[in-house]
C-alpha positions in Angstrom: 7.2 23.5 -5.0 5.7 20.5 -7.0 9.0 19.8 -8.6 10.7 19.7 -5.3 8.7 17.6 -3.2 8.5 15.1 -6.0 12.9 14.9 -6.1 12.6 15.2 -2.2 10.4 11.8 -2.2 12.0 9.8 -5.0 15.1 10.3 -3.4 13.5 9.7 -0.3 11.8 6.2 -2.1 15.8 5.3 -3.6 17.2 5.8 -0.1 14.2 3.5 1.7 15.2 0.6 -1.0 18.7 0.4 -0.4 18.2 -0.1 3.9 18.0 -3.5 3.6 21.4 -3.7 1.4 23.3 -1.3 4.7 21.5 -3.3 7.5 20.6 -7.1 9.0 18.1 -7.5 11.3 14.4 -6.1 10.3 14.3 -4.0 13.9 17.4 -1.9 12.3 15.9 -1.6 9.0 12.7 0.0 10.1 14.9 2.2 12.8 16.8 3.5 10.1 13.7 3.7 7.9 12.0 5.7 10.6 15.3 7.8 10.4 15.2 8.7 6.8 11.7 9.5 7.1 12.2 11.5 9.6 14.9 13.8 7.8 13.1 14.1 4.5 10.2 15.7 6.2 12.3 18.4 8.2 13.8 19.1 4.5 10.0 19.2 3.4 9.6 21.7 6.0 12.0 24.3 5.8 11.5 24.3 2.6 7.7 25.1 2.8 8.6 27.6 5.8 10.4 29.9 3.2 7.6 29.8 0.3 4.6 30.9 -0.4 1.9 29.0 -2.0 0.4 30.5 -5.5 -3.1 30.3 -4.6 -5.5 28.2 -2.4 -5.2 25.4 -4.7 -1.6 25.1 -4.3 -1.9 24.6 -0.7 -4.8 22.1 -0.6 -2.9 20.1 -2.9 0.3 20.1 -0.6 -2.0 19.3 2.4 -4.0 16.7 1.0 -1.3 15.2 -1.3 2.2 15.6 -0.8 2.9 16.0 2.8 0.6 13.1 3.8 3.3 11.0 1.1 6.0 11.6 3.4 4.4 11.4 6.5 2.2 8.1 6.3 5.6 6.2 5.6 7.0 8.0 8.8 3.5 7.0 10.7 3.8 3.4 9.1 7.1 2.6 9.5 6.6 3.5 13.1 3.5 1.4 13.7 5.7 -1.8 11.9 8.5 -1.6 14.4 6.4 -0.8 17.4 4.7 -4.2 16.5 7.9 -6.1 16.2 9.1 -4.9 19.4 6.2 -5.4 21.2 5.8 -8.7 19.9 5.1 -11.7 22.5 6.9 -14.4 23.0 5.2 -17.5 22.3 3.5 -19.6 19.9 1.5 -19.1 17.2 -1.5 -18.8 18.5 -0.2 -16.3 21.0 1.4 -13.7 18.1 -2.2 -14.4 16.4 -3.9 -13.0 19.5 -1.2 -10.0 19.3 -1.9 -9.3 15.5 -6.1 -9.3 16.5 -5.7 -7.0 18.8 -4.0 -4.6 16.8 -6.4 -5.1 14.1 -9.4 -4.6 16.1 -7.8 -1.2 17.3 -7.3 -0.1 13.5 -11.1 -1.1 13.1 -11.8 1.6 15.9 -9.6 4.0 14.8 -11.6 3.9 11.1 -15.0 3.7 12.6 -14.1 6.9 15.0 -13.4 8.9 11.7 -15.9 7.1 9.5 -16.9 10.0 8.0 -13.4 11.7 6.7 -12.9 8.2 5.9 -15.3 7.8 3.6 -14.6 11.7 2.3 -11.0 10.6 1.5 -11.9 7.3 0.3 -15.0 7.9 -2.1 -12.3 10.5 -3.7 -14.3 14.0 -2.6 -13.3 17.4 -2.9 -16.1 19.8 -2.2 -14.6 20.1 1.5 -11.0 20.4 0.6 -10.8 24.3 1.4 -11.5 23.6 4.9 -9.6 20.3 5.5 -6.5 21.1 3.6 -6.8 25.3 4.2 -4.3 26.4 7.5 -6.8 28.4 9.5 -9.6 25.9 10.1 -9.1 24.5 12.7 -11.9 23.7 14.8 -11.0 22.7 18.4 -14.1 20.9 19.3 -13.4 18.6 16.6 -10.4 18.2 15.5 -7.8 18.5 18.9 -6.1 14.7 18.8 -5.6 14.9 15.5 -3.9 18.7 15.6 -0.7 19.6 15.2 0.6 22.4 16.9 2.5 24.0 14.3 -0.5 25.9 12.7 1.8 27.6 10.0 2.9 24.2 8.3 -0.7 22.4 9.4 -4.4 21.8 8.6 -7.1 20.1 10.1 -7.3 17.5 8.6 -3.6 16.8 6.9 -2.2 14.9 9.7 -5.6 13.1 9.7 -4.9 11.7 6.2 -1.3 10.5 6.7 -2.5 8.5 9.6 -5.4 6.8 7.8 -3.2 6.0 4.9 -0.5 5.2 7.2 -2.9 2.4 9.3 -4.3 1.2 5.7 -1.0 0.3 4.9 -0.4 -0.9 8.6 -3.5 -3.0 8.1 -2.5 -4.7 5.3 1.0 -5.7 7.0 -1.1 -7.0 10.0 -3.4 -9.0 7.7 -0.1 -10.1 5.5 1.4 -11.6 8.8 -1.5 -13.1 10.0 -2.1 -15.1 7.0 1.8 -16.3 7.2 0.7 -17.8 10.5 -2.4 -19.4 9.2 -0.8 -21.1 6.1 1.9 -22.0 8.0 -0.4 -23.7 10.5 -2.1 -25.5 8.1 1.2 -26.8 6.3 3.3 -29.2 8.2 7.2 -28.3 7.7 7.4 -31.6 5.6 4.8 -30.7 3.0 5.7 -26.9 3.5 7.3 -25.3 -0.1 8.2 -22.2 -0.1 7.4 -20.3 -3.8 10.4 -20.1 -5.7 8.6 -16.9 -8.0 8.2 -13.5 -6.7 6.0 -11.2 -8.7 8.1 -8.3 -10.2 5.3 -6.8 -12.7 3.4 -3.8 -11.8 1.0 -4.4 -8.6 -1.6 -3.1 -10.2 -1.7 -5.7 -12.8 -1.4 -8.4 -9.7 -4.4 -6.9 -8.7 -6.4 -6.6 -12.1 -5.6 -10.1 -12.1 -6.9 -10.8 -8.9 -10.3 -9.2 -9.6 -10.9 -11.2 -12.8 -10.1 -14.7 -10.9 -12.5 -13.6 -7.9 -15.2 -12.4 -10.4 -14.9 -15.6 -12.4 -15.2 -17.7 -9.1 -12.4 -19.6 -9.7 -11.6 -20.4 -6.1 -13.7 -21.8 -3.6 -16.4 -22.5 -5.9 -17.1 -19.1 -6.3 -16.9 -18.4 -2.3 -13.3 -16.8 -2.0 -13.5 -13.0 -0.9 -11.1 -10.5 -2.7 -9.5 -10.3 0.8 -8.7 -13.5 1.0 -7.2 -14.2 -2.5 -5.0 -10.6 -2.2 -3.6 -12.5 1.1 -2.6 -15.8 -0.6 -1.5 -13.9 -3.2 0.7 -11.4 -1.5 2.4 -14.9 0.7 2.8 -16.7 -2.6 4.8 -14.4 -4.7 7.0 -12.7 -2.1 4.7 -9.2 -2.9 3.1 -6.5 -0.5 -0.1 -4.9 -2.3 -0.5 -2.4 0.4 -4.0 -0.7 -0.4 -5.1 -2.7 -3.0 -8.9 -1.4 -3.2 -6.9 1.7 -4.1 -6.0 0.3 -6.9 -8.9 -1.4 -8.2 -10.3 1.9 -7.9 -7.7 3.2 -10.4 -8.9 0.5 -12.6 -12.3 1.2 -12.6 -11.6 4.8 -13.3 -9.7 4.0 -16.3 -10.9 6.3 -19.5 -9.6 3.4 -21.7 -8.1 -0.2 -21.9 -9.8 -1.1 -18.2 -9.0 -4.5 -18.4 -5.1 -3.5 -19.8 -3.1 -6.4 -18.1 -6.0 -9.4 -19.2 -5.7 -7.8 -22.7 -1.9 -8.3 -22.4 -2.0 -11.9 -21.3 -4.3 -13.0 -23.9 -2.2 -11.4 -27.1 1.1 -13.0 -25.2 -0.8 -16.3 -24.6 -2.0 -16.3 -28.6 1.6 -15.0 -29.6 2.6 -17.9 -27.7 0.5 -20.6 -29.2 1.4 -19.2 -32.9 4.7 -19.9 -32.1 4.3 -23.8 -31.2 1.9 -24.0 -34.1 4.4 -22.7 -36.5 7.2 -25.0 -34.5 5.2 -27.9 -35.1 4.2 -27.4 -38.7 8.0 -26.7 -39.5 9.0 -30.2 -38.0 6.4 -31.7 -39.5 7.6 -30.0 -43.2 11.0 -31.4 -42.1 9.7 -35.1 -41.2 7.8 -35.5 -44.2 10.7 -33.9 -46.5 
């Protein structure tokens, strides 16, 4: 099952990266986004309607960490052309009015399921039997959040993808919002637009990040994390989606937690050694 779930989403992931080469306009790439989506989970689920899970831990893992893969992009790719289509008209100001509003309904959406939030995000398990387990579903608490199809649903699974789904949503929201608020403070004659994209791994981005904030390098030591991910994510053409995620990973490092700093110093050193050795073979050659 593990094995195919995993080719079903890499190809899945392969098919989602070449939209953009097959269509134009950013409404038909998230349509046809939505499409793919859309198919690779009905694959998901005739394939699950024919097998039978090992033991109890085999499910809860498919509940709580594959099917939400597949159907928080669905849920997100949804929310991201809802918002383009809905868009107003305007100015500015008026699409920055939109973009609040949306975010201020994601806020009440996280604070109605504060506490599963804080279940999935602090990384808990103890009450993964029942969440991810078909067969507990409590009507009293869980109804808007149910789907109907008991046999290929928990209580909680469908909870998950949409929380990681709006995460991701939020992120977009708060990536768009700074665009308008750089944009408003640049006029288009002093405007540039960054000529580098960031093409390492995001998580280094983000360890990098960390260690500027933590140094207080911007602001006089009065930026939030927040606010430099944002900048960050504008300047090099980069989307870092859940980022607190992936500090998290950091943290939880058993070894090498600062890995990417580590990296830029020896390169940075390598790199000095080599101008020092450049300039003491001129030098030779000068004085020969």
């Amino acid at each position: 099952m593990k094995v195919f779930a995993e080719r079903l989403f890499g190809a899945l992931d392969r098919e989602l990266n070449e939209v953009p080469l097959n269509v134009h306009t950013t409404e038909e790439q998230y349509r046809a986004s939505i499409l793919l989506c859309k198919k690779a989970m009905a694959k998901l689920k005739s394939y699950i309607s024919t097998y039978a899970f090992e033991d109890k831990q085999e499910e809860m893992n498919f509940f709580k960490l594959i099917k939400p893969q597949f159907y928080s992009k669905y849920i997100y790719f949804i929310n991201v052309y809802n918002f383009i289509m809905q868009k107003p008209l305007g100015g500015d100001e008026i699409v920055k009015e939109y973009i609040t509003y949306e975010l201020a309904d994601l806020k009440r959406f996280f604070d109605h399921n504060q506490a599963f939030y804080q279940y999935y995000r602090s990384g808990s398990s103890q009450m993964d039997e029942i969440y991810f387990t078909r067969g507990g579903f409590d009507v009293q608490a869980e109804l808007e959040d149910f789907e109907e199809d008991e046999m290929y649903s928990t209580s909680h699974d469908y909870k998950l993808s949409k929380i990681i789904a709006n995460e991701k949503y939020q992120d977009y929201l708060n990536l768009e919002l700074q665009r308008i608020i750089l944009h408003d403070e640049q006029s288009q004659e002093t405007a540039i637009e960054s000529p580098l994209t960031w093409t390492a791994n995001k998580t280094d981005l983000v360890e990098l990040i960390y260690a500027l904030v933590a140094l207080g390098v911007f602001n006089n030591g009065n930026a939030e994390i927040k606010t430099a991910v944002s900048f960050f994510q504008v300047a090099f053409h980069v989307e870092l989606g859940a980022y607190y995620h992936k500090y998290t990973d950091i943290t939880r490092r058993k070894k090498d937690l600062t890995s990417f700093l580590d990296k830029l110093k020896l390169a940075l050193l390598r790199r000095i050694d080599e101008k020092m050795d450049e300039d003491f073979t001129l030098q030779q050659k000068i004085k020969f």
